[in-house]
MIVO-63834 format. One line per field, with one value per residue: residue number from 0; residue in one letter; chain; x, y, z of N, C-alpha, C, O in turn. Coordinates in steps of 0.2 Angstrom, whole numbers. Example, Ala and Ser with C-alpha at 12.3 -4.5 7.8 and 13.67 -1.06 7.14 Angstrom:
BEGIN
nr = (0;1)
rest = (a;s)
kette = (A;A)
n_east = (66;64)
n_north = (-28;-11)
n_up = (39;35)
ca_east = (62;68)
ca_north = (-22;-5)
ca_up = (39;36)
c_east = (66;64)
c_north = (-16;0)
c_up = (39;39)
o_east = (71;67)
o_north = (-17;6)
o_up = (42;40)
END
This chain:
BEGIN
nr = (0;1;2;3;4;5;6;7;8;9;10;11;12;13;14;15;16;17;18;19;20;21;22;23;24;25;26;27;28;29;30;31;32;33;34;35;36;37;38;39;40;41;42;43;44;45;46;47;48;49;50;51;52;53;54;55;56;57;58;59;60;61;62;63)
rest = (x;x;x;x;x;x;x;x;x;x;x;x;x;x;x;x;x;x;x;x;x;x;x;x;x;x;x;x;x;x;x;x;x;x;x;x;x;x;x;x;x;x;x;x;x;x;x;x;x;x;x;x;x;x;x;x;x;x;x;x;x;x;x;x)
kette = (A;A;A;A;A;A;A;A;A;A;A;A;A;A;A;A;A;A;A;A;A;A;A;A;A;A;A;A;A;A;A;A;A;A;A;A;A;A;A;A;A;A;A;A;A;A;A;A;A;A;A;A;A;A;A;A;A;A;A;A;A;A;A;A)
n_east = (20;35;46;58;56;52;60;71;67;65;77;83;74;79;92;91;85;95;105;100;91;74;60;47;35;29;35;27;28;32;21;12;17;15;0;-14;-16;-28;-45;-54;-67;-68;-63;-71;-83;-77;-74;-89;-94;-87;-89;-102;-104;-100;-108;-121;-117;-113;-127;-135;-129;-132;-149;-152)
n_north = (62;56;41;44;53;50;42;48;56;47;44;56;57;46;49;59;55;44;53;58;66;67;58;59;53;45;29;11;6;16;22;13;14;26;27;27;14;14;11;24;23;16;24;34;30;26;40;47;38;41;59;57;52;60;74;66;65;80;84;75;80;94;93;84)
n_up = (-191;-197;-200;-197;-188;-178;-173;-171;-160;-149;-148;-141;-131;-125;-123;-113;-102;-98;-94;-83;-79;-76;-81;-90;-88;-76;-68;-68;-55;-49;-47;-40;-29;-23;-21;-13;2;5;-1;-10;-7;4;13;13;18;29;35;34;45;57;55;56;69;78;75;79;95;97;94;103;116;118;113;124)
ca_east = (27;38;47;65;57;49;68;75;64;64;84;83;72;80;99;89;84;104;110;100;83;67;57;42;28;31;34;20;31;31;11;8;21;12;-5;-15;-16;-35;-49;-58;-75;-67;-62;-78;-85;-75;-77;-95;-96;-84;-93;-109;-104;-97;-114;-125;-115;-116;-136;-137;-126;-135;-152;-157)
ca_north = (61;52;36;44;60;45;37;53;59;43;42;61;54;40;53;63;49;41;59;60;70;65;55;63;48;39;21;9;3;23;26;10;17;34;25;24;7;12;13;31;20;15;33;40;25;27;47;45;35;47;62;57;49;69;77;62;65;83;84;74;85;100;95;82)
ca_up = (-190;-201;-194;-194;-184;-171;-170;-167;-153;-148;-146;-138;-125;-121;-119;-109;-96;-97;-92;-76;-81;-74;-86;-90;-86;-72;-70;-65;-49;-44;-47;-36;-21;-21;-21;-3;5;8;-7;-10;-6;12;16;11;23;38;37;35;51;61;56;60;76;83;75;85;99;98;96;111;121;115;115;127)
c_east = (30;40;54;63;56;57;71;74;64;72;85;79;75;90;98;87;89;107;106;93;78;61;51;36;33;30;29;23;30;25;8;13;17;4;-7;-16;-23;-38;-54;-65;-74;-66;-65;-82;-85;-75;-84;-96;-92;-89;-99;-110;-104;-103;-119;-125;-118;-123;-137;-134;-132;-144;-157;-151)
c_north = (55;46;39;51;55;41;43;55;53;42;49;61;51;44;55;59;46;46;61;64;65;62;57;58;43;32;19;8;12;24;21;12;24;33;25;18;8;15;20;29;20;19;36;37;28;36;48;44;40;53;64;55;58;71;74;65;74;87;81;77;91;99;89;80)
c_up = (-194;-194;-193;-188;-177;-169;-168;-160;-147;-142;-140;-131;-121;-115;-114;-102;-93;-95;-85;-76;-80;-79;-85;-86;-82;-71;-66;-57;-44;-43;-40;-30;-19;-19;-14;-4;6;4;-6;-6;3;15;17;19;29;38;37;43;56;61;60;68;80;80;80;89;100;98;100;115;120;118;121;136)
o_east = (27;39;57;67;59;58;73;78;63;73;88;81;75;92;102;90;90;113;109;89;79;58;49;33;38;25;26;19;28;23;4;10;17;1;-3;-17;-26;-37;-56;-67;-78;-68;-64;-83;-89;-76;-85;-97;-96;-92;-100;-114;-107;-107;-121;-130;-124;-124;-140;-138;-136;-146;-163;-154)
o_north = (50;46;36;53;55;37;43;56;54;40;48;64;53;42;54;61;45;45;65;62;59;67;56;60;39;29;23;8;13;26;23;10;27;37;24;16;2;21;21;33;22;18;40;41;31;38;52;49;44;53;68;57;61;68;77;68;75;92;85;78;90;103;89;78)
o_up = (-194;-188;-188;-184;-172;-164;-162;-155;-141;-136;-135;-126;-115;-110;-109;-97;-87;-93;-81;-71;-82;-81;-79;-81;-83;-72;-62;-52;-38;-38;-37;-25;-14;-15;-9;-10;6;3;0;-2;7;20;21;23;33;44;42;46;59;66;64;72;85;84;85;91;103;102;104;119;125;123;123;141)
END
């Protein structure tokens, strides 16, 4: 792409944002508000431990 097609699309971007349309990529301020408060690794963690605790629980009901 040339540099006037990169100004043009550039300018037709920016119309389309000033008129109210939804900008394609959203901002870094929105990406961290949608983010969880609690890491994928911590999740896994604390579902781990849950799990396991009801299986225990249920084998000891069950077999003793």
């Amino acid at each position: 792409p040339t540099q006037f097609e990169l100004r043009q699309k550039n300018a037709q971007f920016a119309n389309a944002v000033r008129s109210g349309k939804k900008a394609v990529k959203p901002s870094r301020q929105e990406q961290l508000s949608k983010r969880s408060p609690i890491s994928l690794w911590a999740l896994g963690i604390i579902l781990f431990v849950v799990v396991g605790g009801v299986l225990f629980e249920l084998v000891r009901l069950i077999f003793l």
